[in-house]
Backbone as CSV, one residue per row, in Angstrom:
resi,resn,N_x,N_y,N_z,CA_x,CA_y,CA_z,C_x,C_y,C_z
1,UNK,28.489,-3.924,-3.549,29.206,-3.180,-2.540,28.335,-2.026,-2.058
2,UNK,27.659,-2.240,-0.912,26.750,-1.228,-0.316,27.702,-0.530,0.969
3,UNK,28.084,0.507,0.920,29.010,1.080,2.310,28.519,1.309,3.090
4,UNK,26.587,1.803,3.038,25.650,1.845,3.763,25.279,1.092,4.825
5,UNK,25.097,-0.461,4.278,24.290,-1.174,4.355,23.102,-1.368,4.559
6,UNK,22.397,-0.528,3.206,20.903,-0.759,3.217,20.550,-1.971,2.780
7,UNK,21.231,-2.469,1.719,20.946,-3.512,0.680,20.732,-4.865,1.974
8,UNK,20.841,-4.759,3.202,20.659,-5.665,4.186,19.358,-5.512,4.874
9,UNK,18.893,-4.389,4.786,17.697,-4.045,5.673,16.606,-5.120,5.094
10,UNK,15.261,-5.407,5.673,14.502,-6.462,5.330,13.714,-5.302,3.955
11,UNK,13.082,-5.161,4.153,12.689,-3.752,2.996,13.582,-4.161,1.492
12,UNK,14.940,-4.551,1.681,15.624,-4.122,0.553,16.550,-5.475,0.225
13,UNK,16.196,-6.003,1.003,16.575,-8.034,0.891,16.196,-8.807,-0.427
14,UNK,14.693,-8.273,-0.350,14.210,-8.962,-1.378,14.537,-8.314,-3.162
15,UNK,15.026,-7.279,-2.825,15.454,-6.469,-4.300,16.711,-7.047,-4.520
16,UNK,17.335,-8.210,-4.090,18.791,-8.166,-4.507,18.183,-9.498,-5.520
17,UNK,17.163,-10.241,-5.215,17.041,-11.419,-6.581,16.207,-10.674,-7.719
18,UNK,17.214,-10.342,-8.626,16.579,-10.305,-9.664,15.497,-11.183,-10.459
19,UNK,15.438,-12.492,-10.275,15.020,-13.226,-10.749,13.191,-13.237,-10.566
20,UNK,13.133,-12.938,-9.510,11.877,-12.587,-9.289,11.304,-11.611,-8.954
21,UNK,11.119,-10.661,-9.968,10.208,-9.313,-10.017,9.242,-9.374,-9.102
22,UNK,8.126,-10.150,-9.515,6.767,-10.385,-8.649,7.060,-10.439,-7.399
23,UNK,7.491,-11.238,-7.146,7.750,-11.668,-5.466,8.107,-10.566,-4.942
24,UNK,9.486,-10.161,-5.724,10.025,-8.992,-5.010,9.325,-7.738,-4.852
25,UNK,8.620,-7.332,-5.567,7.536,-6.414,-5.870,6.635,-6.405,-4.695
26,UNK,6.125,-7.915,-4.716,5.111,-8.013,-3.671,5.368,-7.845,-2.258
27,UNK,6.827,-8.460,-1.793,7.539,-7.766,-0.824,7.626,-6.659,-0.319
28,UNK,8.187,-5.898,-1.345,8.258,-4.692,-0.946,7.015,-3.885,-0.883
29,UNK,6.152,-4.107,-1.562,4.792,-3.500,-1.189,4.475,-3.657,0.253
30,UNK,4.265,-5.182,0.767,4.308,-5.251,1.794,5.030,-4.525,2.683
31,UNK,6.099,-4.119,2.660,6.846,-3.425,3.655,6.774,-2.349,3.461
32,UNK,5.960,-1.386,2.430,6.103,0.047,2.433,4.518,0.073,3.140
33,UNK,3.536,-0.811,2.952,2.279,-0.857,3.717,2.937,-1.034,5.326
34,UNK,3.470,-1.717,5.811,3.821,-1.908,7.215,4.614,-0.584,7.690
35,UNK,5.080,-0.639,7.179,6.106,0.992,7.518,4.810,2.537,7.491
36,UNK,3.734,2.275,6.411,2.870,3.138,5.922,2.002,3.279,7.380
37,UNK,1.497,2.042,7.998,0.534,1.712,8.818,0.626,2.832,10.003
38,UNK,1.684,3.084,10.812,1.751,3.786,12.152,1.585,5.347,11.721
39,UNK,2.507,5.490,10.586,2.290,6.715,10.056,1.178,7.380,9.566
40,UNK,0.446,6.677,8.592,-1.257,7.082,8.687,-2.008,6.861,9.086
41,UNK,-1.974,6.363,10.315,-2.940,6.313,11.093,-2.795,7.194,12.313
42,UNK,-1.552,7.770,12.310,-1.283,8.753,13.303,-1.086,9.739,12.608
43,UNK,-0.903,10.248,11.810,-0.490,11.639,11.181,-1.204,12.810,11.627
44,UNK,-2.475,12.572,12.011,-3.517,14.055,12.258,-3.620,14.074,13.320
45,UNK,-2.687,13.485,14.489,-2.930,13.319,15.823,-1.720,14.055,16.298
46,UNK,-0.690,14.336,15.596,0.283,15.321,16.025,-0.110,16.541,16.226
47,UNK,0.755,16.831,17.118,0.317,18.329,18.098,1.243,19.220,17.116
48,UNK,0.091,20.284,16.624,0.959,20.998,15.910,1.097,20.841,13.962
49,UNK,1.152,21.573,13.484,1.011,21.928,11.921,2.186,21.347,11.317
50,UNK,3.553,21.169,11.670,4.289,21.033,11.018,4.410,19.389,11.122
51,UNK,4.144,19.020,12.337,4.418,17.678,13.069,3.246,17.044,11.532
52,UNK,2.392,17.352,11.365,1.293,16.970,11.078,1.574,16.637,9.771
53,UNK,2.071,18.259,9.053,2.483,18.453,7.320,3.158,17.342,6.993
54,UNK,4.505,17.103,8.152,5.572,16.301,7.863,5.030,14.620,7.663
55,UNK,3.908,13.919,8.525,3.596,13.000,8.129,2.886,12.555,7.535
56,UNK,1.942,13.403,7.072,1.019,13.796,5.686,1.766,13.212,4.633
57,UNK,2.800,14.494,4.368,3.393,14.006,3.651,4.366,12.751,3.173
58,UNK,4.982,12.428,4.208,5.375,10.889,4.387,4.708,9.802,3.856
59,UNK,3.114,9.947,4.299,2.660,9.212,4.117,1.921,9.247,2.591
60,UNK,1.841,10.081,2.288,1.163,10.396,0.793,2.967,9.852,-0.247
61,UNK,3.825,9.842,0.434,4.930,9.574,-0.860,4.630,8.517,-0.547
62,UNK,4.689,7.276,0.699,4.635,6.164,0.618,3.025,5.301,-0.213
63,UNK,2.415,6.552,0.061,1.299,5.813,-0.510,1.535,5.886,-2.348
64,UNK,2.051,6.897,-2.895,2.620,7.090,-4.142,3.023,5.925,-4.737
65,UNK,4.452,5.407,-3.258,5.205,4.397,-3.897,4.237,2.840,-4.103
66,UNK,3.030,2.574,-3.158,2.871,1.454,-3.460,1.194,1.457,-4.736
67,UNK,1.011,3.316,-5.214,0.242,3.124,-6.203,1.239,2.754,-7.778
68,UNK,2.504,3.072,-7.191,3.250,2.968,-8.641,3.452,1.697,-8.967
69,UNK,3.930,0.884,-7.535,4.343,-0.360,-7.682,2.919,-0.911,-8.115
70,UNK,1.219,-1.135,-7.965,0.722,-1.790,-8.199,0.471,-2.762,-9.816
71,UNK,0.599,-1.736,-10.215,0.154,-2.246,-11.609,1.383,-2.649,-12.353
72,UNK,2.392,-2.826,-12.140,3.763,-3.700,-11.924,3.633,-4.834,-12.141
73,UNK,2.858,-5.499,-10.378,2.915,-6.679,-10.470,1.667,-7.207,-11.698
74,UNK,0.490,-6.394,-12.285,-0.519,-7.126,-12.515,0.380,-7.006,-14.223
75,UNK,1.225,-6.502,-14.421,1.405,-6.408,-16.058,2.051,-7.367,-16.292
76,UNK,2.795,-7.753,-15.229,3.764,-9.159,-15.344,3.082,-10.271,-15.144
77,UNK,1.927,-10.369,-14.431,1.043,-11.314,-14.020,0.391,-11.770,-15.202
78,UNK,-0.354,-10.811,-15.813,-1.899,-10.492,-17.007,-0.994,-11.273,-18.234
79,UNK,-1.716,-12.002,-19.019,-1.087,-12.309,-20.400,-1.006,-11.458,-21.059
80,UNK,-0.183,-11.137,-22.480,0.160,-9.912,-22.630,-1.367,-9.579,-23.138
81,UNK,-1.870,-10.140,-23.897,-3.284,-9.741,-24.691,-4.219,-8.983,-23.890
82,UNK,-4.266,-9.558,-22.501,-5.417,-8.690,-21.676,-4.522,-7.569,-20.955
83,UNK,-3.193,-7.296,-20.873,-2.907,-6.318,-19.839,-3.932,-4.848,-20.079
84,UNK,-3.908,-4.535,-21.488,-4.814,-3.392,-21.547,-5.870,-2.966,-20.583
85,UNK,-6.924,-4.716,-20.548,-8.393,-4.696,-19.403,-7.912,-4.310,-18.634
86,UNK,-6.595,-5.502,-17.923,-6.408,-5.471,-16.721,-6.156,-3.842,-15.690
87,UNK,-5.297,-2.732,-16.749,-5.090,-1.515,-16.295,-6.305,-1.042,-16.294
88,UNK,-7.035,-0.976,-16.967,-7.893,-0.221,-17.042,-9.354,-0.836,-15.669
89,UNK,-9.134,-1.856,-15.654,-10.271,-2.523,-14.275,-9.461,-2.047,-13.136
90,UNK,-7.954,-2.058,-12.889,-7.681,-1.322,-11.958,-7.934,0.078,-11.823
91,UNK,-7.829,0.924,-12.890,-8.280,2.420,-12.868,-9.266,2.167,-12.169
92,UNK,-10.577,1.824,-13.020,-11.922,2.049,-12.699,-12.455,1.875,-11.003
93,UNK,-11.567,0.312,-10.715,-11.654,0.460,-9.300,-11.209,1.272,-8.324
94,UNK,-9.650,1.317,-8.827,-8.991,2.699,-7.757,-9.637,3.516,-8.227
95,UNK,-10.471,4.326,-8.852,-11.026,5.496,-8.576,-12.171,5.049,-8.246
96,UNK,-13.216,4.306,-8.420,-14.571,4.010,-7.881,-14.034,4.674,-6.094
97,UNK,-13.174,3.551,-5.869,-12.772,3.163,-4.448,-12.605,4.280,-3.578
98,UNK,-11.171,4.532,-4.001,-10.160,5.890,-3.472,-10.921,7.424,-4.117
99,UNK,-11.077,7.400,-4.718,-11.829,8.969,-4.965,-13.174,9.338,-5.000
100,UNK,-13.925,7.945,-4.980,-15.469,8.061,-4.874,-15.658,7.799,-3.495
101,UNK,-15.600,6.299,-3.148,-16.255,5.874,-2.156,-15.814,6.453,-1.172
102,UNK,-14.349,6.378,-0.287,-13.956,6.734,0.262,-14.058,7.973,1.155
103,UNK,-13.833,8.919,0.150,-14.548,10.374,0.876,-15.669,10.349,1.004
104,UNK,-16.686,9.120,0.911,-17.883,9.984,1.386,-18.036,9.047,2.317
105,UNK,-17.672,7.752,2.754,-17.421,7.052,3.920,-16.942,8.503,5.604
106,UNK,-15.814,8.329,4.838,-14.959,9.376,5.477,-15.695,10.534,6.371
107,UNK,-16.694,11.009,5.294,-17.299,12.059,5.741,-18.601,11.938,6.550
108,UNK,-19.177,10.915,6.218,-20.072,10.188,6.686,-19.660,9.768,8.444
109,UNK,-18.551,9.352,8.470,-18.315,8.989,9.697,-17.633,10.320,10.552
110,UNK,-17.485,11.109,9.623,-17.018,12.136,10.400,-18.595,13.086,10.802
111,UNK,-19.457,13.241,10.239,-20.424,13.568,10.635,-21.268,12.753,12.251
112,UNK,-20.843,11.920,12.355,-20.948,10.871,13.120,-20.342,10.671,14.205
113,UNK,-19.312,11.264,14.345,-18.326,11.732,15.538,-18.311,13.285,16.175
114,UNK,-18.342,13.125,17.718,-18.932,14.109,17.949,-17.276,15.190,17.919
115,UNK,-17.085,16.263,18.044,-16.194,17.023,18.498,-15.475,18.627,17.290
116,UNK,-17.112,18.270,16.375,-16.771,19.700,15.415,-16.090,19.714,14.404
117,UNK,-14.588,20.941,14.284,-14.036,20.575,13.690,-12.999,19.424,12.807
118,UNK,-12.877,18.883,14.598,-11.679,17.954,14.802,-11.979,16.794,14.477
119,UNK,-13.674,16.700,14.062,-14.167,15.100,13.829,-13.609,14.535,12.085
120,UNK,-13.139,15.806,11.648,-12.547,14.993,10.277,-11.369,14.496,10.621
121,UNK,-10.549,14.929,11.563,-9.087,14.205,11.527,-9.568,13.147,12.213
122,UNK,-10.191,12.624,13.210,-10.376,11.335,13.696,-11.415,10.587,12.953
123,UNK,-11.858,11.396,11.784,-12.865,10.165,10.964,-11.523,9.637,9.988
124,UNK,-10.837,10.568,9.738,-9.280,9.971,8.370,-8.639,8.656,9.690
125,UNK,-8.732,9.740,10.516,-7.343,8.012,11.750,-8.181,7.045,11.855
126,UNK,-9.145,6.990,11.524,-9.915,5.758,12.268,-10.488,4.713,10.579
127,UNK,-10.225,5.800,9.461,-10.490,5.178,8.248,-9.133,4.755,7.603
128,UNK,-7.893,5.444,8.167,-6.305,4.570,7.961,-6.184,3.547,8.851
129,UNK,-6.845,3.662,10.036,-6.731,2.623,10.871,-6.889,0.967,10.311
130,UNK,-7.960,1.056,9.542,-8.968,0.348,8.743,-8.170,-0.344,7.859
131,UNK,-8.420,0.794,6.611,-7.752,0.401,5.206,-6.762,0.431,5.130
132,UNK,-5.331,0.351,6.310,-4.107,-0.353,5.681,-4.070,-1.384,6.606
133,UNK,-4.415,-1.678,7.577,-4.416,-3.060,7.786,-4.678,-4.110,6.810
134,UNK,-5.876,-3.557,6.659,-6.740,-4.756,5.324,-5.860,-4.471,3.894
135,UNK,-5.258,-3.588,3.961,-4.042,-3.558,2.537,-3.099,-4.755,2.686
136,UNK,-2.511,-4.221,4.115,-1.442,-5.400,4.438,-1.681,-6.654,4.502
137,UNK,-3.138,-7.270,5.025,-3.634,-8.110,4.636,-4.075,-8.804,3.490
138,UNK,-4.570,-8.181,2.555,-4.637,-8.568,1.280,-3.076,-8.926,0.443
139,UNK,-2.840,-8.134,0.712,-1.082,-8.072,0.137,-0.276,-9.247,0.932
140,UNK,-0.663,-9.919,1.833,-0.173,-10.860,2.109,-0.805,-12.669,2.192
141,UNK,-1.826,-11.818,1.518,-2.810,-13.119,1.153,-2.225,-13.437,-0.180
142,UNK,-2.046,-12.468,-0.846,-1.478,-12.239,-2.275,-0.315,-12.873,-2.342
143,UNK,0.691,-12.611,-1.505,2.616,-12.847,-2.161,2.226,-14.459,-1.896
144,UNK,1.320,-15.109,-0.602,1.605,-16.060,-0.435,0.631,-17.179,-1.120
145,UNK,-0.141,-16.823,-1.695,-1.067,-17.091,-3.106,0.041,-17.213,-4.204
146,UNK,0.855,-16.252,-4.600,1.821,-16.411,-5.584,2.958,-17.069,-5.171
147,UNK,3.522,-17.291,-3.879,4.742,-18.078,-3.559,4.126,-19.982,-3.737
148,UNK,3.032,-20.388,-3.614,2.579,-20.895,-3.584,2.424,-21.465,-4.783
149,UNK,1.789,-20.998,-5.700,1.451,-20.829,-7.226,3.173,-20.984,-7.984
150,UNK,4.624,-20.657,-7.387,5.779,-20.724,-7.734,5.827,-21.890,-7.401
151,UNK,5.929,-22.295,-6.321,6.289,-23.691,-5.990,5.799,-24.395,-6.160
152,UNK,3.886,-24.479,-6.424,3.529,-25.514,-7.621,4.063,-25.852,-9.224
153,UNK,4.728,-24.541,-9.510,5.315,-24.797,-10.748,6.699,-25.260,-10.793
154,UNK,7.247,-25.526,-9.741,8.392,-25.751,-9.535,9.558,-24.039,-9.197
155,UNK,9.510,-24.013,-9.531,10.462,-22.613,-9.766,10.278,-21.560,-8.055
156,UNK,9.889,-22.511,-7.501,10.189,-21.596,-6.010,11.558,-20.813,-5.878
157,UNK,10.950,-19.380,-5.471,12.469,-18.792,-5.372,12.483,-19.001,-3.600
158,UNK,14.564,-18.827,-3.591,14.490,-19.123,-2.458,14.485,-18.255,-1.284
């Protein structure tokens, strides 16, 4: 009994089968990346400090939600014996990635763009531009790699 009716929205469809964590997981990742997409890639283009704070921040909770959800799907995935590696190869990469590489891409291309100060906010829009597409992409190479992988085993959910 939702009085809302969120539990209908596409976002929140896939949370009503319990039965399948993964899937559902992977879903919703997907849709917090699609929802994520307009928002960070526009956030530093708002006129104005608050306009700006406000989708910053938006976008840093959504990005929160789909670092929490990741390692979710891989613990349910991983046999139990390797989940240990498995967290820990994700650390190593999300930080290689996101805290190494990244900023110096970032900065690199912002050096590279002409207009001063302002060339870091259009080196970040043009590096969200980028890396959540190719999130959403991967993430949908993924659910349908695993929907796939269900219905070879029989157990397709529906």
């Amino acid at each position: 009994a939702d009085p809302h009716g969120f539990a209908e929205l596409p976002p929140f469809t896939a949370l009503r089968r319990t039965d399948d964590v993964v899937g559902s997981s992977l879903t919703l990742l997907l849709a917090i990346a699609i929802v994520q997409w307009p928002i960070a890639t526009l956030a530093l283009l708002a006129p104005g400090l608050w306009p700006i704070a406000a989708r910053v921040g938006l976008s840093l909770f959504l990005v929160s939600a789909t670092t929490c959800l990741s390692p979710l799907v891989m613990q349910l995935l991983v046999p139990p014996p390797q989940r240990a590696q498995s967290i820990a190869l994700l650390g190593i990469i999300s930080s290689l990635l996101g805290t190494g590489l990244a900023p110096i891409l970032v900065g690199a291309l912002s050096d590279l763009l002409p207009g001063g100060a302002t060339s870091l906010g259009f080196a970040i829009t043009i590096f969200s531009g980028i890396a959540v597409p190719a999130m959403i992409l991967l993430l949908g190479i993924t659910r349908r790699a695993y929907r796939r992988g269900e219905a070879d085993r029989g157990a397709a959910p529906a």
